[in-house]
DRENKOL-286064 format. One line per field, with one value per residue: residue in one letter; y, x negated, z negated of N, C-alpha, C in turn. Coordinates in Angstrom, 2 decimals. Atoms other than C-alpha are relative to their C-alpha. Layout:
# residues N
residu [A  ...]
n_py [Y  ...]
n_px [X  ...]
n_pz [Z  ...]
ca_py [Y  ...]
ca_px [X  ...]
ca_pz [Z  ...]
c_py [Y  ...]
c_px [X  ...]
c_pz [Z  ...]
# end
This chain:
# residues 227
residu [X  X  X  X  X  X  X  X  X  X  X  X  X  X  X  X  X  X  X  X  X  X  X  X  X  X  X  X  X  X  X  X  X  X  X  X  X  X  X  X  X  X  X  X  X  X  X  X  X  X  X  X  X  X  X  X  X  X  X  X  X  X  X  X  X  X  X  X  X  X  X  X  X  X  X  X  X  X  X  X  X  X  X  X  X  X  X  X  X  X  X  X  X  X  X  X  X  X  X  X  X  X  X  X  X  X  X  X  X  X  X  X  X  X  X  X  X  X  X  X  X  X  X  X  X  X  X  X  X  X  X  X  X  X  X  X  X  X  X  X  X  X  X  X  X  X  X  X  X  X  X  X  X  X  X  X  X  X  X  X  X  X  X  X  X  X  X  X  X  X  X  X  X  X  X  X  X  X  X  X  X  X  X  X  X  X  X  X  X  X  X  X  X  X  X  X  X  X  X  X  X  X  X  X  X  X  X  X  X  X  X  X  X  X  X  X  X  X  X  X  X  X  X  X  X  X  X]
n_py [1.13  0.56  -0.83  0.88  0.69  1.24  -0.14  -1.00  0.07  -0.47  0.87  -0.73  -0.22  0.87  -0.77  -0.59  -0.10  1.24  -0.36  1.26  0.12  0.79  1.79  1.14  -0.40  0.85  1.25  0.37  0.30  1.56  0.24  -0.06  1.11  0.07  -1.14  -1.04  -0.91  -0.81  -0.36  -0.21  0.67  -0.17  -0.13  -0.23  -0.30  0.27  1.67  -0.65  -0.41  1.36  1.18  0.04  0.25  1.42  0.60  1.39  0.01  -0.21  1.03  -0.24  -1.20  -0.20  1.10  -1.04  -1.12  0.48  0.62  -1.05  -0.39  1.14  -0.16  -1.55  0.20  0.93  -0.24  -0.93  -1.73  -0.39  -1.40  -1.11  -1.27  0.58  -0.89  0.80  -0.83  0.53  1.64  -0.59  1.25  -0.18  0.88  1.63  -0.32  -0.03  -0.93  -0.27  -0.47  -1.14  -0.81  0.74  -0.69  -1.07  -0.70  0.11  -0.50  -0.69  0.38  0.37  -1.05  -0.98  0.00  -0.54  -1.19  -0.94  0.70  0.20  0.75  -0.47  1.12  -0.09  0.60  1.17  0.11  0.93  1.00  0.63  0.07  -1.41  0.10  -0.75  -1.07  -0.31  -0.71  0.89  1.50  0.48  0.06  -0.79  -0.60  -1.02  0.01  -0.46  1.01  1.57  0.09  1.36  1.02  0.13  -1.23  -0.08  1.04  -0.63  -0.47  1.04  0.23  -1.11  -0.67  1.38  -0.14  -0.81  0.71  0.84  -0.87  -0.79  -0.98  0.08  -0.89  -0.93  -1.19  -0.30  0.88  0.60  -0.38  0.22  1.31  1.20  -0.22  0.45  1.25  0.06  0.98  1.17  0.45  1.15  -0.26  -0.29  1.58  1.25  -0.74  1.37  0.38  1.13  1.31  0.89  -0.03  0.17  -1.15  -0.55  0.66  -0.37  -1.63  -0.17  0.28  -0.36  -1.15  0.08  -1.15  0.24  0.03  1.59  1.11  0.33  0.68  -0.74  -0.02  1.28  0.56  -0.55  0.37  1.67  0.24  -0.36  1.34  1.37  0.24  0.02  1.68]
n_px [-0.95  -0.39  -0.99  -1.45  0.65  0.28  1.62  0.65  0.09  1.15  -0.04  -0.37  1.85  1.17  0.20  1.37  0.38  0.76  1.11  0.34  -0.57  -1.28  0.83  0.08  -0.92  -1.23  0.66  -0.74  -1.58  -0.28  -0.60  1.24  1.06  0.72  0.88  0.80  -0.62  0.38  0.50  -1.55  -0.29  -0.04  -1.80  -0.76  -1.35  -0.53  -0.41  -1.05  1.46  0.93  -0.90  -0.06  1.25  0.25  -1.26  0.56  0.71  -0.42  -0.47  1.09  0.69  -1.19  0.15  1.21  -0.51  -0.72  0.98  0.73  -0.81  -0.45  1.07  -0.21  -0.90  0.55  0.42  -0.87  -0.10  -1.18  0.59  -0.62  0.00  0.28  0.06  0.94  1.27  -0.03  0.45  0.81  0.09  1.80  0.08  -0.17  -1.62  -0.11  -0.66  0.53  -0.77  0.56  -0.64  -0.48  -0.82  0.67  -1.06  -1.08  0.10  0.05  -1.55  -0.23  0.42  -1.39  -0.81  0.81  0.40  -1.13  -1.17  -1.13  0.84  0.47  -0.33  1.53  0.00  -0.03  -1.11  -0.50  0.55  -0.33  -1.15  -0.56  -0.09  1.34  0.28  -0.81  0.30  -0.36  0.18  -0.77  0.33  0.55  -1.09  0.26  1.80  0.81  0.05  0.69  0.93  -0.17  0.87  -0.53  0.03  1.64  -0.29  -0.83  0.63  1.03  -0.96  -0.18  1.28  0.08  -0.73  0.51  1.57  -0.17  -0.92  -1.10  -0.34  -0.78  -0.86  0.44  -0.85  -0.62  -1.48  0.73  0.19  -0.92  -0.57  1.03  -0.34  -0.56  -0.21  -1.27  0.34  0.40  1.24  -0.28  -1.13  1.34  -0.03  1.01  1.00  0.68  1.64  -0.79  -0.68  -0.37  -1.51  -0.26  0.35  -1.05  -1.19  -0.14  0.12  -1.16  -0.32  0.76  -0.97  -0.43  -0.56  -0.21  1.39  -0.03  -0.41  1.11  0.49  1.09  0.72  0.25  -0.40  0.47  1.72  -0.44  -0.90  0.27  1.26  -0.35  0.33  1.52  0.82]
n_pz [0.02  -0.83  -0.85  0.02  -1.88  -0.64  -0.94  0.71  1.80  0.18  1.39  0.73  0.16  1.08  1.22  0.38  1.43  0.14  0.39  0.57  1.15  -0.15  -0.43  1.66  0.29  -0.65  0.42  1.51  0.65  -1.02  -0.99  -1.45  0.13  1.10  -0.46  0.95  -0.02  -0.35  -1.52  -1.09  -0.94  -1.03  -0.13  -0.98  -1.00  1.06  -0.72  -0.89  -1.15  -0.60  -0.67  -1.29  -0.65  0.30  0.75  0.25  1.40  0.97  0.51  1.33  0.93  0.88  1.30  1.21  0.94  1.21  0.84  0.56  0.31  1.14  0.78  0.06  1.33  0.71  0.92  0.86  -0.73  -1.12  -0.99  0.00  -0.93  -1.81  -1.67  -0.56  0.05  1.48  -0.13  -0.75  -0.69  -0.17  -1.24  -0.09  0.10  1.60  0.24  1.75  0.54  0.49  0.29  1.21  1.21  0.20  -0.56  0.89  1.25  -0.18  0.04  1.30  0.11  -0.68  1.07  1.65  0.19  -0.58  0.45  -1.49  -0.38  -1.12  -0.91  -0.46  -1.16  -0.02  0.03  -0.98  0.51  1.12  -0.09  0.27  0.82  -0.32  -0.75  1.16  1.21  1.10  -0.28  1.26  0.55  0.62  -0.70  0.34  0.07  -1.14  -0.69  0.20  -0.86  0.31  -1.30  -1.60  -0.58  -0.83  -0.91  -1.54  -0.83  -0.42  -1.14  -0.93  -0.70  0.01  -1.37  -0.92  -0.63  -1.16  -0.84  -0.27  0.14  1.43  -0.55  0.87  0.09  1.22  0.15  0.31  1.45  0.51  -0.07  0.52  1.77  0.38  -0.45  -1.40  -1.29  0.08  -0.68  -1.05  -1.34  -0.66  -1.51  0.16  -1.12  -0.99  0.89  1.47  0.02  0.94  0.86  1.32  -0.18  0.24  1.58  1.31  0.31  0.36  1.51  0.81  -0.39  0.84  1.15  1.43  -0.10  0.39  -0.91  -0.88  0.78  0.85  -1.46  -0.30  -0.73  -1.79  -0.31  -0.71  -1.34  -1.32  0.19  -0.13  -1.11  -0.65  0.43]
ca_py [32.39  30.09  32.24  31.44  31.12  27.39  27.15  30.28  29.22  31.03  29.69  31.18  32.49  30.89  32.12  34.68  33.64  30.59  30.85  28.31  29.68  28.39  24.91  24.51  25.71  23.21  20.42  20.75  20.46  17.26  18.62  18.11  15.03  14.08  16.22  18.72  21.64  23.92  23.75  24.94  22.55  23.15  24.23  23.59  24.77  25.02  21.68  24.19  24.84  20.94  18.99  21.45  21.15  17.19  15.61  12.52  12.75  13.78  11.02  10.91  14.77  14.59  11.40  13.45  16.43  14.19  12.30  15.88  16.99  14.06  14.43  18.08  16.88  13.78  16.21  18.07  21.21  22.78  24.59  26.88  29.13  26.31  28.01  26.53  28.76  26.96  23.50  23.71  20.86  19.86  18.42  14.94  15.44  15.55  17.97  20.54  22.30  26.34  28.98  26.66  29.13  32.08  33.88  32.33  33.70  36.98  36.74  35.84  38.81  41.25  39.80  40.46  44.07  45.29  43.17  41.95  38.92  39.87  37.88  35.83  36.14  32.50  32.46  30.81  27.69  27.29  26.25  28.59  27.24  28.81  31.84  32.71  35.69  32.64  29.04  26.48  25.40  28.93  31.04  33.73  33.65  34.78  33.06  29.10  27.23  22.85  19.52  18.93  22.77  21.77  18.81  20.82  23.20  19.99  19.22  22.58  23.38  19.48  20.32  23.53  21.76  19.63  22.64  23.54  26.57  28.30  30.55  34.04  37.72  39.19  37.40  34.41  35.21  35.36  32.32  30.45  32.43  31.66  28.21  28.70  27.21  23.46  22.33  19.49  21.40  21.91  20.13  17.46  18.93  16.81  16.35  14.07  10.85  9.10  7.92  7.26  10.61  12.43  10.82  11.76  15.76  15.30  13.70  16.42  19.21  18.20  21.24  19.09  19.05  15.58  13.98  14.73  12.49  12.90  13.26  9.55  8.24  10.42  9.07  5.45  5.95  7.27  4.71  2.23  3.15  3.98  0.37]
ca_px [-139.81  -138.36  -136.93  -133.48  -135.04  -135.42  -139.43  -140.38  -141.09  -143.12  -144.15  -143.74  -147.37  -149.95  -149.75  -152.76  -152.30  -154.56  -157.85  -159.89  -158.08  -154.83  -156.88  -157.69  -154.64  -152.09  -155.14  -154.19  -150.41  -150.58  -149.78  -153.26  -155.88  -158.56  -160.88  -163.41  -161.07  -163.22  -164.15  -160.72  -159.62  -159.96  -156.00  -154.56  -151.46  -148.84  -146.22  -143.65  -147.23  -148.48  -144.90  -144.52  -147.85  -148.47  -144.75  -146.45  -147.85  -144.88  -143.44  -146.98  -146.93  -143.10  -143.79  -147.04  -145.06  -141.96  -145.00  -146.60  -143.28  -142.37  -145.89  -145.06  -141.57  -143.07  -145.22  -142.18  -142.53  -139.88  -141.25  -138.81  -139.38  -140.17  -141.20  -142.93  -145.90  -145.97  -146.86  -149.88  -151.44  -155.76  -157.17  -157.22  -153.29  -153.37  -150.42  -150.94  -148.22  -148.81  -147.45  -145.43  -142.91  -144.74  -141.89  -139.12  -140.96  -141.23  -136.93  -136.87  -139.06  -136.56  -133.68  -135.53  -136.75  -133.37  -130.58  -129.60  -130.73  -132.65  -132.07  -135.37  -136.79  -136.97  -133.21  -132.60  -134.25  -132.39  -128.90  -126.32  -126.16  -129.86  -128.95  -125.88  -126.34  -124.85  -125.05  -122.94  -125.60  -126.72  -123.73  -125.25  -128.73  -131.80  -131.76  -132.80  -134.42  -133.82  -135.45  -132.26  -132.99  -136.19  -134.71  -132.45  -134.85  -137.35  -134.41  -134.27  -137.87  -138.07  -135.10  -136.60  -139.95  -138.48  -136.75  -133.92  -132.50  -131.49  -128.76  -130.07  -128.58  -126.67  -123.12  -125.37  -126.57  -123.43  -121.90  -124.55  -124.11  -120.67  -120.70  -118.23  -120.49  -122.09  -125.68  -123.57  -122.11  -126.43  -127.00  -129.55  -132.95  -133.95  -137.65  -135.50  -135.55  -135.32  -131.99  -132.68  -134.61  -131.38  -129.28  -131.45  -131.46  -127.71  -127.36  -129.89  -127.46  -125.11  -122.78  -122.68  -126.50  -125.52  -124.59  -128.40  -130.90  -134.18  -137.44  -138.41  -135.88  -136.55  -140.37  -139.00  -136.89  -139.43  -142.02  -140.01  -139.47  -143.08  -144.13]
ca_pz [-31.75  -29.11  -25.86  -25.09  -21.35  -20.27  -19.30  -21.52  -25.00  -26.91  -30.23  -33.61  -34.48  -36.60  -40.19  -41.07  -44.89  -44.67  -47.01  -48.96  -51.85  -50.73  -49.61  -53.31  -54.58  -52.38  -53.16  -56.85  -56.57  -54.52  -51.05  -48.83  -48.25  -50.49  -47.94  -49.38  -50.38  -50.14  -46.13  -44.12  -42.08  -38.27  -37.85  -34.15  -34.16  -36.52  -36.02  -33.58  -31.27  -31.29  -30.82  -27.90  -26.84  -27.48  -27.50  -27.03  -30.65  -32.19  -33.80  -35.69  -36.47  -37.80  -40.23  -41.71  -42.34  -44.05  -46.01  -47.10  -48.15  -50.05  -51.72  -52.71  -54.38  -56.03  -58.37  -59.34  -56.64  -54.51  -51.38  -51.30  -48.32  -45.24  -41.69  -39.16  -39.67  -43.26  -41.88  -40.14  -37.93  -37.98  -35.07  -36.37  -36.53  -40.57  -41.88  -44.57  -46.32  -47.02  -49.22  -51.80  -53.98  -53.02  -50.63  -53.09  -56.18  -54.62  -54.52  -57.77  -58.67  -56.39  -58.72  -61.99  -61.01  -58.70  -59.84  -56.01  -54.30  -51.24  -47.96  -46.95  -43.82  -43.47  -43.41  -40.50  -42.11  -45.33  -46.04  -47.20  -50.81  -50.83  -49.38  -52.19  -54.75  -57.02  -56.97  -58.85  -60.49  -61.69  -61.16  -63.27  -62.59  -60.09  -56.89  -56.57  -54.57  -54.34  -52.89  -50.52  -49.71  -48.59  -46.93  -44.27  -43.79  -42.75  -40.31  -38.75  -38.30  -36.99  -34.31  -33.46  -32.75  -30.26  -28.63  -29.90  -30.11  -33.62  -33.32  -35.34  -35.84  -38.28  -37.27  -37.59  -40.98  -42.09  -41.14  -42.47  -46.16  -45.95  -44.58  -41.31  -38.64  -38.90  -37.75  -36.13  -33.59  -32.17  -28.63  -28.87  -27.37  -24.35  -26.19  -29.31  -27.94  -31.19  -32.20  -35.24  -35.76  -34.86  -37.12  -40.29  -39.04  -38.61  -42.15  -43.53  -42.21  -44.50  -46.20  -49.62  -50.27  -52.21  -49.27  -47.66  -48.00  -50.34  -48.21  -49.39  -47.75  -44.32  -44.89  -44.86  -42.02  -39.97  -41.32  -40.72  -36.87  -36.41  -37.45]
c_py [-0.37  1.12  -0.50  -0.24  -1.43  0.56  1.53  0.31  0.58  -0.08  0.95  -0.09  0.00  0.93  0.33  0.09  -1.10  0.71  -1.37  0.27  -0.85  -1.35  -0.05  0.06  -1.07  -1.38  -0.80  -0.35  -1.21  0.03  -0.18  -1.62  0.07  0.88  0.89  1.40  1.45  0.63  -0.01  -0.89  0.31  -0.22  0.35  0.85  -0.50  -0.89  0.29  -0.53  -1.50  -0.59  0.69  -0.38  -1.92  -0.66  -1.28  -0.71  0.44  -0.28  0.01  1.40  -0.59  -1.08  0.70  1.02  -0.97  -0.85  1.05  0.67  -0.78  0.13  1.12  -0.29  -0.88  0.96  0.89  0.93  0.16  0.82  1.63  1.08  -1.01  0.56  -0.80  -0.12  -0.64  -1.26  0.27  -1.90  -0.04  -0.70  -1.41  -0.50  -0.47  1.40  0.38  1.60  1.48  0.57  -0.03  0.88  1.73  0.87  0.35  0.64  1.80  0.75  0.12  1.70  1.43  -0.28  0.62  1.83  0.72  0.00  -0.37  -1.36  0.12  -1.35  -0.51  0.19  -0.92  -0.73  -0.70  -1.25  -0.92  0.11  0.85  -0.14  0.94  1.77  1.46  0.99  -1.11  -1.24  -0.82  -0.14  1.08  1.46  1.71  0.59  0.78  -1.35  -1.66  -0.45  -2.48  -0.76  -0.11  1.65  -0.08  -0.83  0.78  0.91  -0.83  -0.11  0.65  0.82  -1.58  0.08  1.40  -0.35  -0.60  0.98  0.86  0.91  0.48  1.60  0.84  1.28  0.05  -1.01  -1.50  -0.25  -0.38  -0.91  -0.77  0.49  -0.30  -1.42  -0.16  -0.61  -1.27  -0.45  -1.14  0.39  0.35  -0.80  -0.24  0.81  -1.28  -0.65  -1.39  -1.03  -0.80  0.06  0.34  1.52  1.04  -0.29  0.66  1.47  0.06  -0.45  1.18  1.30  -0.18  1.39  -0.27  -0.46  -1.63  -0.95  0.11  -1.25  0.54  -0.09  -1.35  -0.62  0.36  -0.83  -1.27  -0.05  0.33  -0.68  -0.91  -0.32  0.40  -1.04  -0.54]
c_px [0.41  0.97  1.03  -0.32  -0.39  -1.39  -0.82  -0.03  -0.39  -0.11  -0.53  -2.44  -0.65  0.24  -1.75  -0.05  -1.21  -1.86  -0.40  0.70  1.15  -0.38  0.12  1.23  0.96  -0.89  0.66  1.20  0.07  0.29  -1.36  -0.67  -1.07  -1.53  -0.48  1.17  -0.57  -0.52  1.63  -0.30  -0.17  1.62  -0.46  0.47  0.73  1.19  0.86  -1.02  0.15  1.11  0.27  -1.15  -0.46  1.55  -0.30  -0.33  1.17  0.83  -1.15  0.63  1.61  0.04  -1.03  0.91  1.11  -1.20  -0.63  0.98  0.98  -1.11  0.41  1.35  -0.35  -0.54  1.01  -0.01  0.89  -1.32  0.71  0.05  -0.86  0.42  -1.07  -1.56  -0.71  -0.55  -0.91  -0.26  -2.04  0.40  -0.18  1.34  0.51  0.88  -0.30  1.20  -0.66  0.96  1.48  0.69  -0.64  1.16  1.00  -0.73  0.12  1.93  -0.11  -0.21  0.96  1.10  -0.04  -0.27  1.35  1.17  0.91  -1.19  -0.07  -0.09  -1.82  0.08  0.23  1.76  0.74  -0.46  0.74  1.35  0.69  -0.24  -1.62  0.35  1.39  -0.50  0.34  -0.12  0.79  -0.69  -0.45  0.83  -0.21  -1.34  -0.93  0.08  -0.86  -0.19  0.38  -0.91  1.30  0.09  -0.96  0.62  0.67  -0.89  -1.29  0.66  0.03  -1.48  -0.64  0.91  -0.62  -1.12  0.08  0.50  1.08  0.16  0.69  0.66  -0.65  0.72  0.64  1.50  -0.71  -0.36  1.01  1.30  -0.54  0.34  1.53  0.92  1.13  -0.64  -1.34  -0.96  0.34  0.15  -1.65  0.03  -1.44  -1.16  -0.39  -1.37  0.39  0.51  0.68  1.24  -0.10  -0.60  1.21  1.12  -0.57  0.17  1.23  -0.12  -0.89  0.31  0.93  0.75  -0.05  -1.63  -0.39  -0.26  -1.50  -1.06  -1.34  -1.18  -0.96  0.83  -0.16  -1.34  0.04  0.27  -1.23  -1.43  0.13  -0.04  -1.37  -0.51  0.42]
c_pz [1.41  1.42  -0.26  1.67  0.20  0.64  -0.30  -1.56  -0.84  -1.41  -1.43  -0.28  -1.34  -1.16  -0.63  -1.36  -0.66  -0.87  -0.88  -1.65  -0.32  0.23  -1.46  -0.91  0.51  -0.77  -1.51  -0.47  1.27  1.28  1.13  -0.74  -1.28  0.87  -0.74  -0.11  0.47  1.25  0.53  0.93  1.63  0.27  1.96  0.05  -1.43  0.65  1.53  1.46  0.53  0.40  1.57  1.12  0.53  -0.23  0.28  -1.53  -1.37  -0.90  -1.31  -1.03  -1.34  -1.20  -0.88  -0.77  -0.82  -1.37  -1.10  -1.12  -1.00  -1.03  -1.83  -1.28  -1.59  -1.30  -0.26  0.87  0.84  1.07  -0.26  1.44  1.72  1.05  0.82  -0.27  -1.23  0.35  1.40  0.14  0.34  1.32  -0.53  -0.02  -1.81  0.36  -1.04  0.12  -0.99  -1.10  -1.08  -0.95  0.43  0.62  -1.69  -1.83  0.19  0.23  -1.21  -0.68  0.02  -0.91  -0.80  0.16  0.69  -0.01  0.92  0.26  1.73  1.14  0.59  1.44  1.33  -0.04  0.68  -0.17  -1.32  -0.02  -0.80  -1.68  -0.68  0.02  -1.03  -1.09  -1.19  0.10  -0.94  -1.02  -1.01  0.04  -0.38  -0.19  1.11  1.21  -0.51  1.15  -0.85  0.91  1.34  0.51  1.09  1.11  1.28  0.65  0.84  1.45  1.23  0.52  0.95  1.47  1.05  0.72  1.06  1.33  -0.05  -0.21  -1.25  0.44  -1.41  0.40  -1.06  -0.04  -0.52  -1.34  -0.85  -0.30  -0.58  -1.62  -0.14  0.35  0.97  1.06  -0.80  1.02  0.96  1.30  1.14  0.76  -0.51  0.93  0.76  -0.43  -1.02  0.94  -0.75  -0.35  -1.23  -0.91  0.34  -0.69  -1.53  0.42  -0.11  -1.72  -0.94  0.01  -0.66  -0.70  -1.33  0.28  -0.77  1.15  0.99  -0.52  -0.26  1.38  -0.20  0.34  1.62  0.36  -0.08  0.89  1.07  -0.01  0.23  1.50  0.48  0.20  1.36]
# end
């Protein structure tokens, strides 16, 4: 992950879950091209790697991934467990969305077999309502998993890409599960020109997960200033 050193980045590392199983597997639930499934893509760089690498290009990459991720809801699917490592980048700058429920079912699982809900990894990604042994909606249930879940964590792997810095640790942790510190209070990374681009990650930071917006409206907004 990102130093906290100015001019020593060092970027979260490529996920070694990639196989043509998972190619045909994402193909089928609507999140990849109409490309042969069965030949792996020629993966770059997952989106963290290429916006630092290419921030010329990353206006493109960040509209693919909201487009992939709008795809993904469209047929009904939650991600559930978005990391950078999860959104991978070809060399023609096509995005493709990995690993779809697989973390968050493995949660679920942990519920069902130990009767606790285990903190993900991926923690620093998802908003606290996420991160709750309870939820309003499910107050007595196994963890859950939503689309504006997905949406903030789009936000926050989207600000980290540009640069910023995500505050992590256990005090950390724990602010975030019980909602005491606010994604607003994040400085602007010098990389985020776009106004309008920092406006939806603010609005997608949101504490009331109502008040974010869905990821076809992000994939307007950022279709609209691409045009």
């Amino acid at each position: 992950m990102p130093s906290s050193k100015a001019g020593n980045i060092e970027p979260p590392e490529l996920s070694s879950e990639i196989s043509a199983d998972l190619l045909c597997r994402d193909r089928a639930r609507g999140t990849r091209s109409s490309r042969d499934s069965a030949v792996p893509p020629s993966f770059v760089g997952n989106i963290y790697q290429e916006i630092q690498r290419n921030p010329h290009v990353a206006s493109n990459i960040v509209a693919a991934f909201a487009s992939r991720l709008r795809e993904l809801h469209d047929s009904g699917i939650i991600h559930g467990d978005l990391t950078p490592e999860c959104v991978l980048v070809d060399g023609l700058g096509q995005v493709f969305l990995f690993n779809a429920q697989v973390a968050f079912a493995r949660r679920v699982k942990d519920y069902h077999t130990k009767q606790r809900v285990l903190v993900p990894v991926s923690w620093v990604y998802q908003p606290h309502e996420q991160l709750m042994a309870e939820s309003s909606d499910n107050p007595d249930g196994p963890p859950y998993c939503s689309a504006k879940g997905d949406v903030f964590a789009f936000a926050t792997i989207i600000y980290e890409s540009f640069g910023g810095q995500l505050r992590r640790g256990r005090k950390a942790l724990v602010q975030r599960i019980e909602a005491k510190t606010s994604m607003y209070v994040m400085a602007r990374p010098h990389l985020l020109t776009d106004d309008r681009l920092w406006h939806l990650l603010l609005k997608s930071w949101s504490q009331d997960p109502e008040q974010r917006p869905s990821m076809r409206e992000i994939e307007d907004a950022l279709l609209y200033t691409s045009a």
